[in-house]
C-alpha positions as CSV (number, residue, x, y, z in Angstrom):
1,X,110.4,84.3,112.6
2,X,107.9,82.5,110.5
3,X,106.5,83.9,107.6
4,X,102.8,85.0,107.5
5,X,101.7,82.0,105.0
6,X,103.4,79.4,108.0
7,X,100.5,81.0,110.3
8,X,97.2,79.7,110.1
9,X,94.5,82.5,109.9
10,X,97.1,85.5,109.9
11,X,96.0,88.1,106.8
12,X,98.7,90.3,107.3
13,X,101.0,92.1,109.9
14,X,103.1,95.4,110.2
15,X,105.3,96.8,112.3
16,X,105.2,101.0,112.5
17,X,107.8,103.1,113.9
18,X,106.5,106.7,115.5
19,X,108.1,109.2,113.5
20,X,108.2,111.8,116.4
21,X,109.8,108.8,118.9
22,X,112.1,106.6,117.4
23,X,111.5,104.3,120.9
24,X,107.8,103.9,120.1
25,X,106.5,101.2,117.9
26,X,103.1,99.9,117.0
27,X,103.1,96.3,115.7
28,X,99.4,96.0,114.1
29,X,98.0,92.2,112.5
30,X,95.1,91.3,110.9
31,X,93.6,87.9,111.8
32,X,90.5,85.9,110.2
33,X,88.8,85.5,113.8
34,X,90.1,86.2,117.0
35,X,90.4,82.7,117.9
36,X,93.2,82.3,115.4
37,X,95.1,85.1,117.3
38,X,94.4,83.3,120.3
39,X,95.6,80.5,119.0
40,X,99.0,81.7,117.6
41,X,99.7,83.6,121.0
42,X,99.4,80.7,122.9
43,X,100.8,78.1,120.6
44,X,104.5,76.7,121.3
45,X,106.0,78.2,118.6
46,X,105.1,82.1,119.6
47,X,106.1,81.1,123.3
48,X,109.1,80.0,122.6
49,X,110.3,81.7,119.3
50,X,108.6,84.7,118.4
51,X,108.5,86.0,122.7
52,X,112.1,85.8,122.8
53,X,113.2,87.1,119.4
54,X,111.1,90.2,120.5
55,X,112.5,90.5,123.9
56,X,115.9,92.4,123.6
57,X,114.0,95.3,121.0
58,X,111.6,95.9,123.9
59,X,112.5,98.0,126.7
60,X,110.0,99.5,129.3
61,X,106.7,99.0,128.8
62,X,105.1,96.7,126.5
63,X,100.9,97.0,126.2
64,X,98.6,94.7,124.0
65,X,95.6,95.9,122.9
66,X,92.8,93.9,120.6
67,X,89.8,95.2,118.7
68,X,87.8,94.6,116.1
69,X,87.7,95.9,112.3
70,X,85.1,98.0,111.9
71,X,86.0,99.9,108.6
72,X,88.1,99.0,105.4
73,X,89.8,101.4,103.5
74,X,91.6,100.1,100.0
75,X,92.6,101.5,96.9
76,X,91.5,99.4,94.1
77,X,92.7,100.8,90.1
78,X,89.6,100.6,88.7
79,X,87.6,101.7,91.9
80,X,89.8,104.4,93.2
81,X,89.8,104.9,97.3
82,X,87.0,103.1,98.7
83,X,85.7,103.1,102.7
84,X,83.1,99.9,103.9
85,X,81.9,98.5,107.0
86,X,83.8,95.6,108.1
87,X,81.8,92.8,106.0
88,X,80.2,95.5,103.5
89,X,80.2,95.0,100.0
90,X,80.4,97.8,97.1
């Protein structure tokens, strides 16, 4: 799978386990616009690499939900825990 610097306008991505389900997973990215995600999932490469890596660790349902960022929470040293609006500045 390509690595998040081979992806234009990708900013990071996880993938989270549910500790209480074992069979649950949330797979979370953050993109500089949406058109970049729209990009990716409809480029060649997701198509036809990424969709079928994925498909034998997904079983039963699969939903895909999109939203927008709306608050950012970091820990900076010399800032401690911070919370903005998406696009605030400190």
């Amino acid at each position: 799978m390509a690595k998040g610097a081979e992806v234009d306008g990708i900013r990071g991505r996880w993938l989270v386990q549910d500790d209480d389900d074992p069979e649950t997973c949330y797979a979370v990215s953050l993109w500089d616009s949406g058109e970049a995600m729209w990009g990716y999932e409809q480029s060649a490469f997701y198509i036809q690499e990424v969709l079928p890596a994925l498909t034998p660790y997904v079983v039963g349902e699969f939903t895909t939900t999109f939203g927008e960022m709306r608050v950012i929470q970091a820990w900076e040293d010399e800032l401690g825990p911070y919370a903005l609006p998406y696009g605030g500045e400190l």
